[in-house]
N, C-alpha and C positions, 0 to 999 in steps of 0.2 A: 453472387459476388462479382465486382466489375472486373470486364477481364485484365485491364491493365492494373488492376488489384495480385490479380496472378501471377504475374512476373514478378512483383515488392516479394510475395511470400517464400521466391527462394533467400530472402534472405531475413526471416522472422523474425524480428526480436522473441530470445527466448523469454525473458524474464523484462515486461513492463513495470513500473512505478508511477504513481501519479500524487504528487498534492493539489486535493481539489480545493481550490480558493477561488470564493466568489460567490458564495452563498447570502450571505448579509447583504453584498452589495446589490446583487441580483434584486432580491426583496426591499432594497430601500427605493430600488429607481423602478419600481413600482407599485412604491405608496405601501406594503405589504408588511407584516411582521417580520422579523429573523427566523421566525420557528420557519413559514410557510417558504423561506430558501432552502431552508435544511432539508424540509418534506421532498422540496424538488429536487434537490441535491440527492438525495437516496433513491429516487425515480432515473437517475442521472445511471447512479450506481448499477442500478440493476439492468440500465439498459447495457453501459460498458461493459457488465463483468459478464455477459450473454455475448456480446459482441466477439470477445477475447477469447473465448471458448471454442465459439465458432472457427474462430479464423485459425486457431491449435497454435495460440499463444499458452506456455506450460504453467507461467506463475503472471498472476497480475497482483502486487503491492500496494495499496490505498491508507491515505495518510487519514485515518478518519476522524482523530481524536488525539490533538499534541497534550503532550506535559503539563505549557504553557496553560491550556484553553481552560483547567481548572480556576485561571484567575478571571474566568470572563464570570458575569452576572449571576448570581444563584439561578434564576428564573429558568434562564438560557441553557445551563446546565443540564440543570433537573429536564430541561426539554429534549434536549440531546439525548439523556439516558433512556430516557421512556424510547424516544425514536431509534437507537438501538435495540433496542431492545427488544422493539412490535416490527423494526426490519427485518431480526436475525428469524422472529417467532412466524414471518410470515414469507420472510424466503427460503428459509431450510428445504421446504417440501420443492420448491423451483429447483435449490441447489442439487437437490439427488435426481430429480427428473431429468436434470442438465450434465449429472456426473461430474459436479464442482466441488473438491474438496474443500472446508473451512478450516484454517488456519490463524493465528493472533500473535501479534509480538506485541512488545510494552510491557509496565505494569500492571499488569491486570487486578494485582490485589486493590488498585487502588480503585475500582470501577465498581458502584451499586452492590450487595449481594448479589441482587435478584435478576441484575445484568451477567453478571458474573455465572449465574447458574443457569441462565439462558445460552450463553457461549460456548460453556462447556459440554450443556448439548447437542447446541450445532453440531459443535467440532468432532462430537462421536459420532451423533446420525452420519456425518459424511463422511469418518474417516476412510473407510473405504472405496470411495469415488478414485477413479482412474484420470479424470481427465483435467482441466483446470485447478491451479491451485489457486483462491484466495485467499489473499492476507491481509487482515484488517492490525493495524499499525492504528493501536487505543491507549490513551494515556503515555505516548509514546515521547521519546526524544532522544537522538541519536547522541548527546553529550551523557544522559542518564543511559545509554544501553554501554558507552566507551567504560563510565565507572563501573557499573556492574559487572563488565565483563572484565574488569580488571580484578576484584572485588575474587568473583569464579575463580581465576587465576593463579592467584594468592592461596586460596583455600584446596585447592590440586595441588601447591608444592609444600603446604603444611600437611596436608594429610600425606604426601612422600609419592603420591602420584605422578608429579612431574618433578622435572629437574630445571630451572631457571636458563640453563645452558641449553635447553632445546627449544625456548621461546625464541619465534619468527613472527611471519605476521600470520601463516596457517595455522599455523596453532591458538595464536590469540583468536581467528574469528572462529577456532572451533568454542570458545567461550562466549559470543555473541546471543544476542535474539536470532538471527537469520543462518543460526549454521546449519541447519538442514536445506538452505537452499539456496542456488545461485545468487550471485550480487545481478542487480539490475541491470542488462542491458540499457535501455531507453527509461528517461524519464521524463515525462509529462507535467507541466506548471500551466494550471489553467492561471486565468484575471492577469496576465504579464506583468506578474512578479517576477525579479530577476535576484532570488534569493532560495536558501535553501531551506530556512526555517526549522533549524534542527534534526531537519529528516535524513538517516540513514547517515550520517555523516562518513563512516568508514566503507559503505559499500558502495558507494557513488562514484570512487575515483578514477572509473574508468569509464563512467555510464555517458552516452549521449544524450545530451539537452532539446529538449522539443518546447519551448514557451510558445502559447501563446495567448492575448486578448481575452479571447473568450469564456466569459462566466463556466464553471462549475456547470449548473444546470442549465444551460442551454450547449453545451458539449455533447454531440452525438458522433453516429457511425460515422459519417465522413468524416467530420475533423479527428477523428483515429486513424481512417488510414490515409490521411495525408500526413500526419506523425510517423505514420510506419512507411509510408514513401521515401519522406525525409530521411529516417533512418536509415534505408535501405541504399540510397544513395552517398551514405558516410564512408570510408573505407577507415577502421577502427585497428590503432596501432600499437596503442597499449604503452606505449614508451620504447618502440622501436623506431628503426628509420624507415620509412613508406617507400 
């Protein structure tokens, strides 16, 4: 670890997020398929979520798979799933080696069976893992988890569960996808995009921004903890006076 990495880490983002964007384009500026970005993009994955672990980051969030992205190309789709699929089926055994807990928010009903039955493996083999959590955000979109969790809401004070008069905002995100676990510290936007793309929309609003340039898969160690530098030199006020 370099050592002026050491001094960043007294002040760790506990909980990272990332939307990796940049995969397509990666692969068109060199002459490549879409799929063979993806491929990289998931080589990307495995190297970040090892990284994260390491450095005893608690939760890393990855945007793997929007709402949206059911409207891109059948082909492309269908290549995505398989590639989840032979990720989850070929990194489980890394994940328990590494003490990574697996985790999912989103729809999930909406994702392949056979994806679908692959995940919920992972997420057993590793429920037990002590160290890292990751969270694959699949089928995901933060205006569909605000409905949903409105949806949850409603059906807590028809069943007499709650009382209308004790909704705040803690209690709504105890209806969310991510209520078991902290809002994001730090968020990461690969390809500088300077947009949210429907991710996490309610837990982000205190999270610091790290954009930058560079593609998805060519995103390694350094340019993480020049993120977690950045970060670390934020002083984060939450809507107080500094």
């Amino acid at each position: 670890m370099p050592a002026n990495l050491k001094e960043d880490l007294k002040n760790l983002p506990r909980h990272i997020a990332i939307i990796m964007d940049g995969n397509g384009r990666w692969a068109k500026e060199r002459g490549l398929p879409r799929t063979e970005g993806h491929r990289r993009g998931a080589d990307t994955v495995r190297a970040i979520t090892e990284e994260c672990g390491a450095l005893g980051v608690e939760y890393l969030t990855l945007y793997a798979f929007s709402a949206e992205n059911w409207k891109r190309p059948k082909r492309e789709v269908d290549a995505l799933m398989k590639l989840l699929e032979q990720f989850l089926r070929t990194r489980t055994p890394e994940m328990m080696e590494q003490n990574v807990r697996l985790q999912a928010i989103g729809r999930l009903h909406d994702l392949p069976q056979t994806c679908q039955q692959q995940l919920h493996r992972s997420i057993e083999q590793t429920s037990q893992n002590t160290g890292l959590t990751l969270i694959l955000a699949l089928s995901y979109g933060g205006r569909e988890e605000i409905v949903d969790g409105v949806k949850s809401l409603l059906e807590s004070i028809e069943r007499g569960h709650l009382d209308k008069g004790m909704i705040d905002t803690e209690v709504f995100s105890k209806h969310l996808y991510t209520r078991y676990y902290p809002d994001p510290d730090l968020l990461i936007r690969t390809s500088g995009e300077m947009r949210l793309s429907n991710f996490l929309l309610w837990q982000l609003s205190y999270t610091e921004f790290y954009i930058t340039q560079t593609l998805w898969p060519d995103f390694g160690k350094e340019e993480l903890h020049q993120a977690i530098r950045a970060y670390s030199q934020r002083h984060r006020r939450f809507g107080t006076v500094a």
